[in-house]
C-alpha positions as CSV (number, residue, x, y, z in Angstrom):
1,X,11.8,39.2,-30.4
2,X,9.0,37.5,-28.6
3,X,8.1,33.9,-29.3
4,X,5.5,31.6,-29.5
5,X,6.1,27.5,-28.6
6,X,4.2,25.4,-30.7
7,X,3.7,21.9,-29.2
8,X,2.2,18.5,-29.8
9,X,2.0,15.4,-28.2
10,X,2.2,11.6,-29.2
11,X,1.6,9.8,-25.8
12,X,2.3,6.1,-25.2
13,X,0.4,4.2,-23.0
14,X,0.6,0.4,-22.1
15,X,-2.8,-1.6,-21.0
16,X,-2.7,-3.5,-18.2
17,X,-4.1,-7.0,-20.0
18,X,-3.3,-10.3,-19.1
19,X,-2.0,-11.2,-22.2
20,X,-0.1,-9.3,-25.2
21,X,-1.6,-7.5,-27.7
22,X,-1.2,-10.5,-30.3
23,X,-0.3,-13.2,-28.3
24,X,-0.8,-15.5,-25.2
25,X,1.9,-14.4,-23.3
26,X,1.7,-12.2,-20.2
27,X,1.3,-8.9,-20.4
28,X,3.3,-7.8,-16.9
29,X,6.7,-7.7,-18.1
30,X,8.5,-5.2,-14.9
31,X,11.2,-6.8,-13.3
32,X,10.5,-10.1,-15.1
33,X,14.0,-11.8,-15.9
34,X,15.0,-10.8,-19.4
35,X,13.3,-12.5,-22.0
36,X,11.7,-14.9,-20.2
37,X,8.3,-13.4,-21.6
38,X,8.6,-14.4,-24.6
39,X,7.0,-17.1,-27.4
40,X,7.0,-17.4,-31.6
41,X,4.4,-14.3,-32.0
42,X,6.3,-11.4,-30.3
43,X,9.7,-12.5,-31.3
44,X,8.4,-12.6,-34.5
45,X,9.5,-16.5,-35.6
46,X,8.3,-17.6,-38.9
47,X,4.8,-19.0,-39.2
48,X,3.4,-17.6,-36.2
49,X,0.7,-15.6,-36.4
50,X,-0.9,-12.8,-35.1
51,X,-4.7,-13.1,-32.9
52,X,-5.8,-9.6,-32.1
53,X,-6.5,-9.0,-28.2
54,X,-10.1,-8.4,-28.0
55,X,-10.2,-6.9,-24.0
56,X,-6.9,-4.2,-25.3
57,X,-9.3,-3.0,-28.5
58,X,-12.1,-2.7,-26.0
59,X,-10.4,-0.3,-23.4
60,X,-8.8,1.8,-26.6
61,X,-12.0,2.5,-27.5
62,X,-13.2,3.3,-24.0
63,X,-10.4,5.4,-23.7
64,X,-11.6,7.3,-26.8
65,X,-15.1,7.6,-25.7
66,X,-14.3,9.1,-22.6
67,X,-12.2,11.6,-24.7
68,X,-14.9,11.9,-26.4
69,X,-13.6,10.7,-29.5
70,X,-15.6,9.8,-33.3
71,X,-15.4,5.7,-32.9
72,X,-15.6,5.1,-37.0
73,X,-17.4,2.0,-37.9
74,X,-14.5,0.3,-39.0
75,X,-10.9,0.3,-38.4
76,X,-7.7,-2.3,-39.4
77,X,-3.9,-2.6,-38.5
78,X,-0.5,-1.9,-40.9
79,X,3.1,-2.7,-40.6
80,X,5.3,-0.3,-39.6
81,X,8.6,-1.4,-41.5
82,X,12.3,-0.1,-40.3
83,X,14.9,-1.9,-38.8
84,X,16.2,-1.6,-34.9
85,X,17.2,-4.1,-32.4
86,X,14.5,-4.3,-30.4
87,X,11.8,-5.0,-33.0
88,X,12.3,-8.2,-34.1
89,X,9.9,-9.0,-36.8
90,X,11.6,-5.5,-38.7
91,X,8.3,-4.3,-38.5
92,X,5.7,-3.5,-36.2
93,X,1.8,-4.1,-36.3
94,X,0.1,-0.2,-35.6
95,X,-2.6,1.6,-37.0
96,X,-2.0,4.4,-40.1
97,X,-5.4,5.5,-41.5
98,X,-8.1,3.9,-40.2
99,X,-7.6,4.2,-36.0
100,X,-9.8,2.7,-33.8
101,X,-10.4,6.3,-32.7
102,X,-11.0,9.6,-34.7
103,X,-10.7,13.4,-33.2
104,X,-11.9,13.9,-29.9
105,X,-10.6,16.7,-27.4
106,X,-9.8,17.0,-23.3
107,X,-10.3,19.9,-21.3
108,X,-8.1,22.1,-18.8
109,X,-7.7,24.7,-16.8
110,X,-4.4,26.6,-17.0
111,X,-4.2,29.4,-14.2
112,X,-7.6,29.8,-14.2
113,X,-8.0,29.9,-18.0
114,X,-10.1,26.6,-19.8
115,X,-8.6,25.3,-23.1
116,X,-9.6,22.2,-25.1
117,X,-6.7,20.6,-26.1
118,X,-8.1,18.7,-29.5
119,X,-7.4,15.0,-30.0
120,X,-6.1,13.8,-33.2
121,X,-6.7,10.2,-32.9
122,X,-6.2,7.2,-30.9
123,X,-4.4,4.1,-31.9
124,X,-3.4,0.3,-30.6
125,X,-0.3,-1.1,-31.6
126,X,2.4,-3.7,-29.8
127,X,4.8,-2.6,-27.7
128,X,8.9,-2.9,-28.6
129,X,11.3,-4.7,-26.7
130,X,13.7,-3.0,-24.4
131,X,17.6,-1.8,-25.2
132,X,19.6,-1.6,-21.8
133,X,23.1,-0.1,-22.9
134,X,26.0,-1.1,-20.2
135,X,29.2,-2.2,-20.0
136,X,30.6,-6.1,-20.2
137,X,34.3,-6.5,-19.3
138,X,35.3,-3.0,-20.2
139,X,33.4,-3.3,-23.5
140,X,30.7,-0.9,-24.1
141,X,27.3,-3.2,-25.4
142,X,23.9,-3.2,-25.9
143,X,21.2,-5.8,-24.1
144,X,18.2,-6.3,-25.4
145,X,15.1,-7.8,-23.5
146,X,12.1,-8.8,-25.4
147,X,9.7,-9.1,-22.3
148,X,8.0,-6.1,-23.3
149,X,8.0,-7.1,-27.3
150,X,4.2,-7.2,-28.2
151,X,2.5,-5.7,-25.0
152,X,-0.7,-3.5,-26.3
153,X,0.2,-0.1,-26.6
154,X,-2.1,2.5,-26.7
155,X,-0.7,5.8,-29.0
156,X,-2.5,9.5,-28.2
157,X,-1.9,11.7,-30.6
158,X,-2.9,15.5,-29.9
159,X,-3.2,18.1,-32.3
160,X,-0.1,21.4,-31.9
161,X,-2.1,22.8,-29.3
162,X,0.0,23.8,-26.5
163,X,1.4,27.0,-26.2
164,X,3.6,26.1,-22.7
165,X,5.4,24.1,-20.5
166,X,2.1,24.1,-18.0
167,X,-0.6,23.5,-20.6
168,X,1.8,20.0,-21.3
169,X,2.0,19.3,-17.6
170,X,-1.5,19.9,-16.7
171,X,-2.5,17.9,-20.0
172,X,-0.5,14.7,-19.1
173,X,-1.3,14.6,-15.9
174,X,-5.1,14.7,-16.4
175,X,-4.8,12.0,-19.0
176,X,-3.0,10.1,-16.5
177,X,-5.6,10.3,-14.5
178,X,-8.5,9.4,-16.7
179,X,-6.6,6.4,-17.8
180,X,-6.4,5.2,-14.3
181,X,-10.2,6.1,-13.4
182,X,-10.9,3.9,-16.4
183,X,-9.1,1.0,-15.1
184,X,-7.2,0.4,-17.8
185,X,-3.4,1.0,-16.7
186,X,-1.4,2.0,-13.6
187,X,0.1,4.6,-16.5
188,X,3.1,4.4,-14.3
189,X,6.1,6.6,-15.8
190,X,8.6,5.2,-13.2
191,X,7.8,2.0,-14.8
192,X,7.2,2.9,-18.9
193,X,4.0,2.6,-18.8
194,X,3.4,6.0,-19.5
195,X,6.0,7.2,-22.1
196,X,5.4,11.2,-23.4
197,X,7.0,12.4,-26.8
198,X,6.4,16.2,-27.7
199,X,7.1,17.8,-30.8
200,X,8.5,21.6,-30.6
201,X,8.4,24.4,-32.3
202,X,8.6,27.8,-32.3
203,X,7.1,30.7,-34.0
204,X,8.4,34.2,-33.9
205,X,5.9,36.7,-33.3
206,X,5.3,40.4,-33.1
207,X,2.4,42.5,-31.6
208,X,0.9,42.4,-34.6
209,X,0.6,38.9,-35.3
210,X,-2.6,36.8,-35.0
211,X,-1.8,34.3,-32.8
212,X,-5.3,32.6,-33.1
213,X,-4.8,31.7,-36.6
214,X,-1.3,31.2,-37.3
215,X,0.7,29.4,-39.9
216,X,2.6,26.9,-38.2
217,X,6.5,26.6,-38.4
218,X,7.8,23.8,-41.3
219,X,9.6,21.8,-39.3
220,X,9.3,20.1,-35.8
221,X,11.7,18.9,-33.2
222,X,10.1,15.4,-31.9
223,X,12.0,14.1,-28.3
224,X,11.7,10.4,-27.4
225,X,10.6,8.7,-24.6
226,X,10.3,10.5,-21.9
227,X,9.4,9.1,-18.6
228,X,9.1,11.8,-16.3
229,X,6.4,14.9,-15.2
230,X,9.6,16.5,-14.3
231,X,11.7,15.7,-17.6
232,X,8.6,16.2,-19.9
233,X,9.5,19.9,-18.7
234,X,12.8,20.1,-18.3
235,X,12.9,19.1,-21.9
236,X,10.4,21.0,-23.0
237,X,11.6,24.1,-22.1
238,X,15.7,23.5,-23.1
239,X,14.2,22.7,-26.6
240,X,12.3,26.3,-26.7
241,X,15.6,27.9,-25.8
242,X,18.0,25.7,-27.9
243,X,16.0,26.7,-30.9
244,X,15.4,30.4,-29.9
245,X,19.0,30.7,-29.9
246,X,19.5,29.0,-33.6
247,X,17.2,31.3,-34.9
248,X,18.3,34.4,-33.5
249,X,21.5,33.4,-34.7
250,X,20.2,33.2,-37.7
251,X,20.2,29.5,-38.2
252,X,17.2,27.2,-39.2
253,X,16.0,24.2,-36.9
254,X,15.4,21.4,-39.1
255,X,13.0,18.4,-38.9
256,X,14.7,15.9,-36.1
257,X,14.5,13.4,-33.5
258,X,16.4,13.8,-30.3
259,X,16.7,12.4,-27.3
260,X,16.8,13.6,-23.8
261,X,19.8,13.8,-21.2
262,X,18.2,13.5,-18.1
263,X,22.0,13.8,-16.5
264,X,23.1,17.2,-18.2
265,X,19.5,18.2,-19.0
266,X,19.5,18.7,-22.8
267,X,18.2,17.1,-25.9
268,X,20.8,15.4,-27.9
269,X,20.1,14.7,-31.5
270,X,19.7,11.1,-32.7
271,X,18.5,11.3,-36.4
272,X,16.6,13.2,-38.7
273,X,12.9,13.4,-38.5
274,X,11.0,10.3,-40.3
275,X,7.8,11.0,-42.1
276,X,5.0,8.0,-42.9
277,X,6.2,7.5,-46.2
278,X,9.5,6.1,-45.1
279,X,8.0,3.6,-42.6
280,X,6.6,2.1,-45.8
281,X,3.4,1.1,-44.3
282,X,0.8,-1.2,-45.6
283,X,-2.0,-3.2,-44.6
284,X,-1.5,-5.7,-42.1
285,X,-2.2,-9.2,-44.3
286,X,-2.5,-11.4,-41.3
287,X,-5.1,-9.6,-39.5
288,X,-9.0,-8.9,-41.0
289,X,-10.1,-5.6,-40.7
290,X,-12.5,-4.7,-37.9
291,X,-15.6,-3.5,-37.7
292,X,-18.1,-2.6,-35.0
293,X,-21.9,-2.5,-34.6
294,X,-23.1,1.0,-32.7
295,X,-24.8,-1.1,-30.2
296,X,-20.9,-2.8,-29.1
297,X,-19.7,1.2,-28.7
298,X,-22.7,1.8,-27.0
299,X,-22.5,-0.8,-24.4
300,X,-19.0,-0.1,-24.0
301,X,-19.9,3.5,-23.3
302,X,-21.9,2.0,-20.3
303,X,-18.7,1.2,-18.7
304,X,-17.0,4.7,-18.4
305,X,-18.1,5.4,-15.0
306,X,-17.8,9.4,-13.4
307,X,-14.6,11.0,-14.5
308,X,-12.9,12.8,-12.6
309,X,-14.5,16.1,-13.5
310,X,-17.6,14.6,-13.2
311,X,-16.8,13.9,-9.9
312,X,-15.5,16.8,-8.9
313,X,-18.7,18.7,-10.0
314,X,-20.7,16.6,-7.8
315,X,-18.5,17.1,-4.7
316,X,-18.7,20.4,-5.0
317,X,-22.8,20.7,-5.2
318,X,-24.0,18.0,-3.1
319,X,-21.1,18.4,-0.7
320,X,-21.1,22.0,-0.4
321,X,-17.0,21.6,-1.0
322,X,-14.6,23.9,-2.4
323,X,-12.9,23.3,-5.9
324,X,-9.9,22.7,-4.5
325,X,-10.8,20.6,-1.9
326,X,-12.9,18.6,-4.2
327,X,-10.1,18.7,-6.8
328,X,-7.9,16.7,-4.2
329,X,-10.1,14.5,-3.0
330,X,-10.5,13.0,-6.8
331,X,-7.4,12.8,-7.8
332,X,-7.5,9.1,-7.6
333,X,-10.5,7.2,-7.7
334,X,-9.9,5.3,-4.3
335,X,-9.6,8.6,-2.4
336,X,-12.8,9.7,-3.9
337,X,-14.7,6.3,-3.2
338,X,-13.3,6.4,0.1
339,X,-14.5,9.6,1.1
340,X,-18.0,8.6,0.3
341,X,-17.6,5.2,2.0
342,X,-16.9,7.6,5.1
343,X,-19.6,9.7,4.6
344,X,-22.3,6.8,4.2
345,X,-21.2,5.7,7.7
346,X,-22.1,8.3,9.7
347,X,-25.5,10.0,11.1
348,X,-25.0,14.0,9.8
349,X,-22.2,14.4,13.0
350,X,-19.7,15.4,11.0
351,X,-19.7,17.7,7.7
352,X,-18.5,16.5,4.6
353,X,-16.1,19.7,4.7
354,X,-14.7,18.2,8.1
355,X,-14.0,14.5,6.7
356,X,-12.7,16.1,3.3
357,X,-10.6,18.0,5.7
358,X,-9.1,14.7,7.7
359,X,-8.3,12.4,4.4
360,X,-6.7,15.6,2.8
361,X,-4.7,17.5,5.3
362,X,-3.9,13.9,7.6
363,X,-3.0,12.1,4.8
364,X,-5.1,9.5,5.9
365,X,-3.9,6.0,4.8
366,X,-6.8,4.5,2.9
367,X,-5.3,1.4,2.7
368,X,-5.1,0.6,6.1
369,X,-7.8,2.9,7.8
370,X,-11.2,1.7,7.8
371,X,-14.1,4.0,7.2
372,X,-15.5,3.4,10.5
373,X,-11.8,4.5,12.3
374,X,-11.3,6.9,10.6
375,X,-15.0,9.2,11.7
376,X,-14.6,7.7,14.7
377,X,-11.2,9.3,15.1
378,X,-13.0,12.4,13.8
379,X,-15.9,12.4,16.2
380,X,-13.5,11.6,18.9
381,X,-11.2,14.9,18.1
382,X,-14.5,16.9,18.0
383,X,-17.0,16.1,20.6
384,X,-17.4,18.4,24.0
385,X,-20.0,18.1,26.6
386,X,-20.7,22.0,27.4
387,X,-23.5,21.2,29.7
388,X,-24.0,19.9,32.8
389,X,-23.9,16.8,34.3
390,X,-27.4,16.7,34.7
391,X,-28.6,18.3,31.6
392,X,-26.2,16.0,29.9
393,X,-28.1,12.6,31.7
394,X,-31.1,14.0,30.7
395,X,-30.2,14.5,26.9
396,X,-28.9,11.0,27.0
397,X,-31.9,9.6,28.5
398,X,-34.0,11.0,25.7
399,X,-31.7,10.4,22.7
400,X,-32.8,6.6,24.6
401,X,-36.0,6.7,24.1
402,X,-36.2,7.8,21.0
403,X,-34.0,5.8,19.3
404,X,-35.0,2.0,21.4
405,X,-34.5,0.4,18.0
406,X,-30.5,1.2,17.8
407,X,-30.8,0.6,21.9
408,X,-32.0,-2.5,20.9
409,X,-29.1,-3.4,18.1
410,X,-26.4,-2.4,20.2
411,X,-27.2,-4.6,22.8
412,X,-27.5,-7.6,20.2
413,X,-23.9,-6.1,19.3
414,X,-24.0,-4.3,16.9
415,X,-21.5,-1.7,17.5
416,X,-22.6,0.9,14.9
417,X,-25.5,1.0,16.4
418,X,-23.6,2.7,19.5
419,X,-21.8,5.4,17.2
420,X,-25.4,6.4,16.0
421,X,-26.4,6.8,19.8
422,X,-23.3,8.9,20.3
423,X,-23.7,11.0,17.1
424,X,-27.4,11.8,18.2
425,X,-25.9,13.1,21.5
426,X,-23.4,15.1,20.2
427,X,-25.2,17.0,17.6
428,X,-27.8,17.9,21.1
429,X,-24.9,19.2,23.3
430,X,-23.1,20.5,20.7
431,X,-19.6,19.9,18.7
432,X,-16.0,21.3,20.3
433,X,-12.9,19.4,21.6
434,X,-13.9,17.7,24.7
435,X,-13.5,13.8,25.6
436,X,-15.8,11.6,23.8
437,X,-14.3,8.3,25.6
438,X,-16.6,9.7,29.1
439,X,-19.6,10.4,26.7
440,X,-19.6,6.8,25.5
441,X,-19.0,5.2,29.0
442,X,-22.2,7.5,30.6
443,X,-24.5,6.1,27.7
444,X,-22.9,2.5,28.2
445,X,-24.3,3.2,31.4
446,X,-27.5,4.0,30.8
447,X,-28.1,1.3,28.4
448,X,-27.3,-1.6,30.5
């Protein structure tokens, strides 16, 4: 028997404000000493109230516009009720029915195949506190640290799209991505700021079943937390074959929550499934609804930017690159932005393939390799002088005169002025692997 995964994603991400999501305090909580980030709002004290954080409902809705999600006119916050250490009101503020974002969808390419994945919605709620579970004079306990209590959290929740481990991979990642491009959080996993929980299921099929249109399973398996690329699959793909192995012997996977080992690599059940009506939501009673004028969502839109496909697309046309080369050089936006930064430096010497070339296969370090350097170390590994000595002279002496205005700069020292001399030489004698250190002394030479 052949069979079918059926998988969607809720996937948690925290903004990178300065404050929390409904109070002053900070909003960088990693490596803070435990609860020392904390105040009356997010610890939930009585009388303190709740203030919204306008810049968090801002970038949610960015975020949704750039997944080119329905932004409704209006939208408000619940309570969440149930009871667990680290939420210390007993309830938490979210979003039920009206999100600040409606369906939207994101694109990707799967082994060559597109898919749009559909967005379900997009919602802001705080953050929970933390539960560290150690051991205290032989005595098994659990810590809790409220640093994180109240940070904004942003929730994506997909429709049951995927159909494989890869689809989820390539998904995640690429939402990573946008979130960073958008400025809005370092969506670091290693750090929780990027937390994945997928919902499994399977569906046994037959080469006769219509697997465009099928009826989903009734039940789901939803795993918790996960902080990892690599444990997003690994868990993904022992829940396919723990419940293959149920059903074919004959058992029925029910409706649960689990977590996931990273140590032994298997999901371990923690408690049956919840549905909404047991969170007893209602409206929150402390907070107004919102509501926003088109003109707000459409000068929010203005802030987007080029995504990273976007990007890519114009690499590839008015760079002449490859999709794959192009597809690396966006992968983050400061490889991108410094590619161009290179590429605005210098005088049509060097192709865009040549510099894409360099950052990608050198592993140039951005950080600490200025533009300039770094095409001058290219020009340098690339310049020949196949003529001879007194053809080369007498190039040099015309490049000269034709250019007396960056004669002119260099000598008032401007040293860019002297790689645009060199450039103009090179591309007359010709590009190959000879030493540009002699070229630049004879035209030092011939300037003084």
């Amino acid at each position: 028997m052949t069979y079918q995964p059926i998988i969607g994603l809720e996937v948690h991400v925290e903004l990178s404000t300065e404050s929390g999501m409904f109070c002053g305090c900070s909003g960088k909580h990693f490596q803070a000493k435990p609860n020392t980030n904390t105040c009356p709002v997010c610890l939930g004290l009585p009388g303190a109230l709740p203030v919204p954080n306008k810049k968090a409902i801002e970038w949610t809705i960015l975020l949704g516009l750039a997944l080119e999600c329905e932004i409704p006119g209006e939208s408000r916050f619940d309570r969440k009720n149930y009871i667990y250490p680290d939420l210390p009101k007993g309830y938490q503020i979210t979003q039920l029915d009206q999100p600040l974002c409606g369906p939207g969808k994101l694109d990707i390419e799967v082994s060559g195949e597109n898919k749009s994945i559909r967005i379900r919605r997009i919602h802001l709620e705080e953050d929970t506190g933390k539960i560290q579970h150690t051991e205290i004079d032989g005595e098994r306990v659990a810590l809790v640290d409220f640093n994180r209590s109240g940070v904004p959290l942003v929730e994506i929740v997909t429709e049951p799209d995927f159909r494989s481990v890869e689809e989820v991979d390539v998904f995640v990642k690429k939402l990573q991505q946008i979130v960073r491009y958008l400025g809005i959080s370092g969506a670091d996993m290693e750090k929780g700021s990027m937390r994945i929980e997928p919902s499994i299921s399977i569906l046994p099929i037959s080469n006769t079943t219509n697997t465009t249109n099928i009826k989903y399973p009734n039940y789901r398996v939803e795993i918790k937390n996960i902080n990892s690329f690599k444990f997003v699959r690994n868990a993904i793909a022992y829940e396919i074959e723990r419940q293959r192995e149920m059903i074919e012997r004959g058992e029925t996977p029910t409706q649960q929550t689990r977590g996931f080992m990273e140590s032994k690599g298997v999901t371990v059940a923690q408690r049956e499934k919840e549905e909404a009506h047991d969170y007893r939501y209602f409206p929150e009673p402390d907070i107004p609804p919102m509501r926003f004028a088109q003109a707000q969502i459409a000068k929010l839109k203005t802030q987007i930017g080029e995504l990273p496909d976007e990007k890519k697309a114009r690499f590839m046309k008015e760079y002449g690159l490859s999709a794959y080369d192009a597809g690396l050089l966006v992968e983050t936006k400061q490889r991108a932005e410094y590619f161009e930064k290179v590429l605005s430096r210098q005088s049509s010497v060097v192709s865009p393939k040549a510099i894409a070339n360099w950052i990608i296969n050198k592993k140039v370090d951005i950080a600490s390799t200025p533009p300039e350097q770094l095409l001058d170390q290219i020009v340098q590994s690339t310049t020949t002088t196949p003529v001879s000595g007194d053809e080369l002279e007498n190039i040099i002496k015309q490049v000269l005169s034709e250019n007396s205005k960056a004669v002119e700069d260099y000598k008032s020292g401007k040293e860019q002025a002297l790689m645009f001399i060199i450039g103009t030489v090179i591309k007359r004698i010709g590009v190959g692997s000879g030493d540009k250190n002699t070229l630049i002394a004879i035209v030092k030479k011939h300037i003084q």
